[in-house]
KEKE-3310 file (N, C-alpha, C; in steps of 0.2 Angstrom, whole numbers, plus 5000, padded with zeros to 4 digits):
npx = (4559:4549:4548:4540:4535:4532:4516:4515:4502:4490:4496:4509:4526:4544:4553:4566:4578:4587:4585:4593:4599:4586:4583:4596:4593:4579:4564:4558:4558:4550:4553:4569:4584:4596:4614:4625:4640:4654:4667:4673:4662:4656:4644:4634:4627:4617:4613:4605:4597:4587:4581:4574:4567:4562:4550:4543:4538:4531:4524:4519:4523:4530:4550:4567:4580:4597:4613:4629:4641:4641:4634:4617:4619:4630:4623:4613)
npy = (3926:3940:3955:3973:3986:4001:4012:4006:4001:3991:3973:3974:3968:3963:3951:3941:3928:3927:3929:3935:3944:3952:3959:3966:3976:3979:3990:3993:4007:4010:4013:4011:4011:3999:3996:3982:3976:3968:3954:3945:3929:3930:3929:3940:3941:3930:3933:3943:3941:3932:3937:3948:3937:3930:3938:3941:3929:3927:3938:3941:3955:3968:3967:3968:3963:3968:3967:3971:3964:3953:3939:3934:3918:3915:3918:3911)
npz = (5277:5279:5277:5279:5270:5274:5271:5258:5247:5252:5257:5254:5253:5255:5251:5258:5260:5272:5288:5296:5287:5281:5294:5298:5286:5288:5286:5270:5260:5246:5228:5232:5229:5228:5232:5228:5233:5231:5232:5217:5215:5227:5226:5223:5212:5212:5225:5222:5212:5218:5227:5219:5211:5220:5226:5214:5211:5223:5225:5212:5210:5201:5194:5191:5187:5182:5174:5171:5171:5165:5155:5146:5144:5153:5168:5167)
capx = (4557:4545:4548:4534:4534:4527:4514:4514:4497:4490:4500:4515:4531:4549:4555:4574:4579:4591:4584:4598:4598:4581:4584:4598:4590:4576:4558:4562:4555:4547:4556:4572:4590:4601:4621:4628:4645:4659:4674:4669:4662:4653:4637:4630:4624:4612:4607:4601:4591:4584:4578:4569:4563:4557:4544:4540:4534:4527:4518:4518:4527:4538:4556:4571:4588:4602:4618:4632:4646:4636:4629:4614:4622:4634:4618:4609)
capy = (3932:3946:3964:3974:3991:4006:4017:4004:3998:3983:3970:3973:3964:3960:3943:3938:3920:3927:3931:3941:3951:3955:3963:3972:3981:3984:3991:3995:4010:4010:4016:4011:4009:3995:3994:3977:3976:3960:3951:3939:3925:3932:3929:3946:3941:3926:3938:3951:3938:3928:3942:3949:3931:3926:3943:3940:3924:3927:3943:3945:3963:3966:3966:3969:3962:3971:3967:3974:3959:3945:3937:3927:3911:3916:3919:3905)
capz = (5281:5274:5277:5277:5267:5277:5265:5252:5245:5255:5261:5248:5257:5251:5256:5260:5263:5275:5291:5297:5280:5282:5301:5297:5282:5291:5282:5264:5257:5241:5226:5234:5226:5233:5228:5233:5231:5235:5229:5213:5217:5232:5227:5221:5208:5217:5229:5219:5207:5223:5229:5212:5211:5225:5227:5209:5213:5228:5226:5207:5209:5194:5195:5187:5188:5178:5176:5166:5169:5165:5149:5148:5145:5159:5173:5166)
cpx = (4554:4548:4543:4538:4531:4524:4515:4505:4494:4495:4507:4521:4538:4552:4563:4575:4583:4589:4589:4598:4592:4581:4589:4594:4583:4569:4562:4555:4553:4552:4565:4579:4594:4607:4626:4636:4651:4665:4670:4669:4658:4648:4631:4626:4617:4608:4603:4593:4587:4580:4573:4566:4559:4549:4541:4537:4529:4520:4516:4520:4531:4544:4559:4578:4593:4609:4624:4638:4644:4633:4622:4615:4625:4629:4614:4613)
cpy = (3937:3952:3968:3980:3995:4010:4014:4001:3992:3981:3969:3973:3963:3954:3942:3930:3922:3932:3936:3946:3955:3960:3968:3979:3984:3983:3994:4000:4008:4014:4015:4008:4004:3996:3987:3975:3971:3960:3948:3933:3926:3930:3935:3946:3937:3928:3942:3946:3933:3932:3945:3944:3928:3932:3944:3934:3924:3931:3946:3953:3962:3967:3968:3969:3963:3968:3968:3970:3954:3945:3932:3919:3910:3914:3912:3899)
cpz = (5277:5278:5274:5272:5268:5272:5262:5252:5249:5258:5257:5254:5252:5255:5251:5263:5271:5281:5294:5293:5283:5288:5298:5290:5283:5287:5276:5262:5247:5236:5227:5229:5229:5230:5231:5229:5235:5229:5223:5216:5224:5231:5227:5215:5209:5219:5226:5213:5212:5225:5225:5212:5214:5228:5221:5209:5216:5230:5220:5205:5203:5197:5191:5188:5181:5179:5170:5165:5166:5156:5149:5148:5152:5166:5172:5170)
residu = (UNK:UNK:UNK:UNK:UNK:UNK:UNK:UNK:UNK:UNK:UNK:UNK:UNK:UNK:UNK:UNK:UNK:UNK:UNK:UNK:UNK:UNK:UNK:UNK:UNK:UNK:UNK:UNK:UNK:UNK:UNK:UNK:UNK:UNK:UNK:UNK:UNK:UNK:UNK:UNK:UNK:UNK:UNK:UNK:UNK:UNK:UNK:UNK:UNK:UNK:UNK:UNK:UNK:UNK:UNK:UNK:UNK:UNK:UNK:UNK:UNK:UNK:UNK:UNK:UNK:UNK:UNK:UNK:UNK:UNK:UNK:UNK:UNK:UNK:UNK:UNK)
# end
């Protein structure tokens, strides 16, 4: 499912595998901060990198996934 982006450029969109996600959050403003926060093992880490991925695939926007628990062997 796509989310558009009111006042972005063109057809600039953010895309969620997870149609329920996508509705509840709605239009995502530009510039915007997320905090996603769970138990371990929850899959926050997934999400955040599925997300970044799949809109850098899709629409070539940059990205940027951080994460300050994790190493790269870890994530890999």
């Amino acid at each position: 499912m796509t989310t558009a982006i009111p006042g972005a450029e063109g057809e600039m969109r953010f895309v969620f595998r997870d149609e329920v996600l996508a509705q509840l959050l709605g239009d995502i403003e530009p510039n915007t901060l997320f905090l996603v926060l769970g138990h371990p093992g929850a899959g926050k880490s997934t999400f955040a990198a599925n997300i970044v991925f799949e809109n850098v695939l899709r629409f070539g926007v940059k990205g940027v996934y951080i994460s300050l628990a994790e190493d790269k062997e870890k994530f890999y």
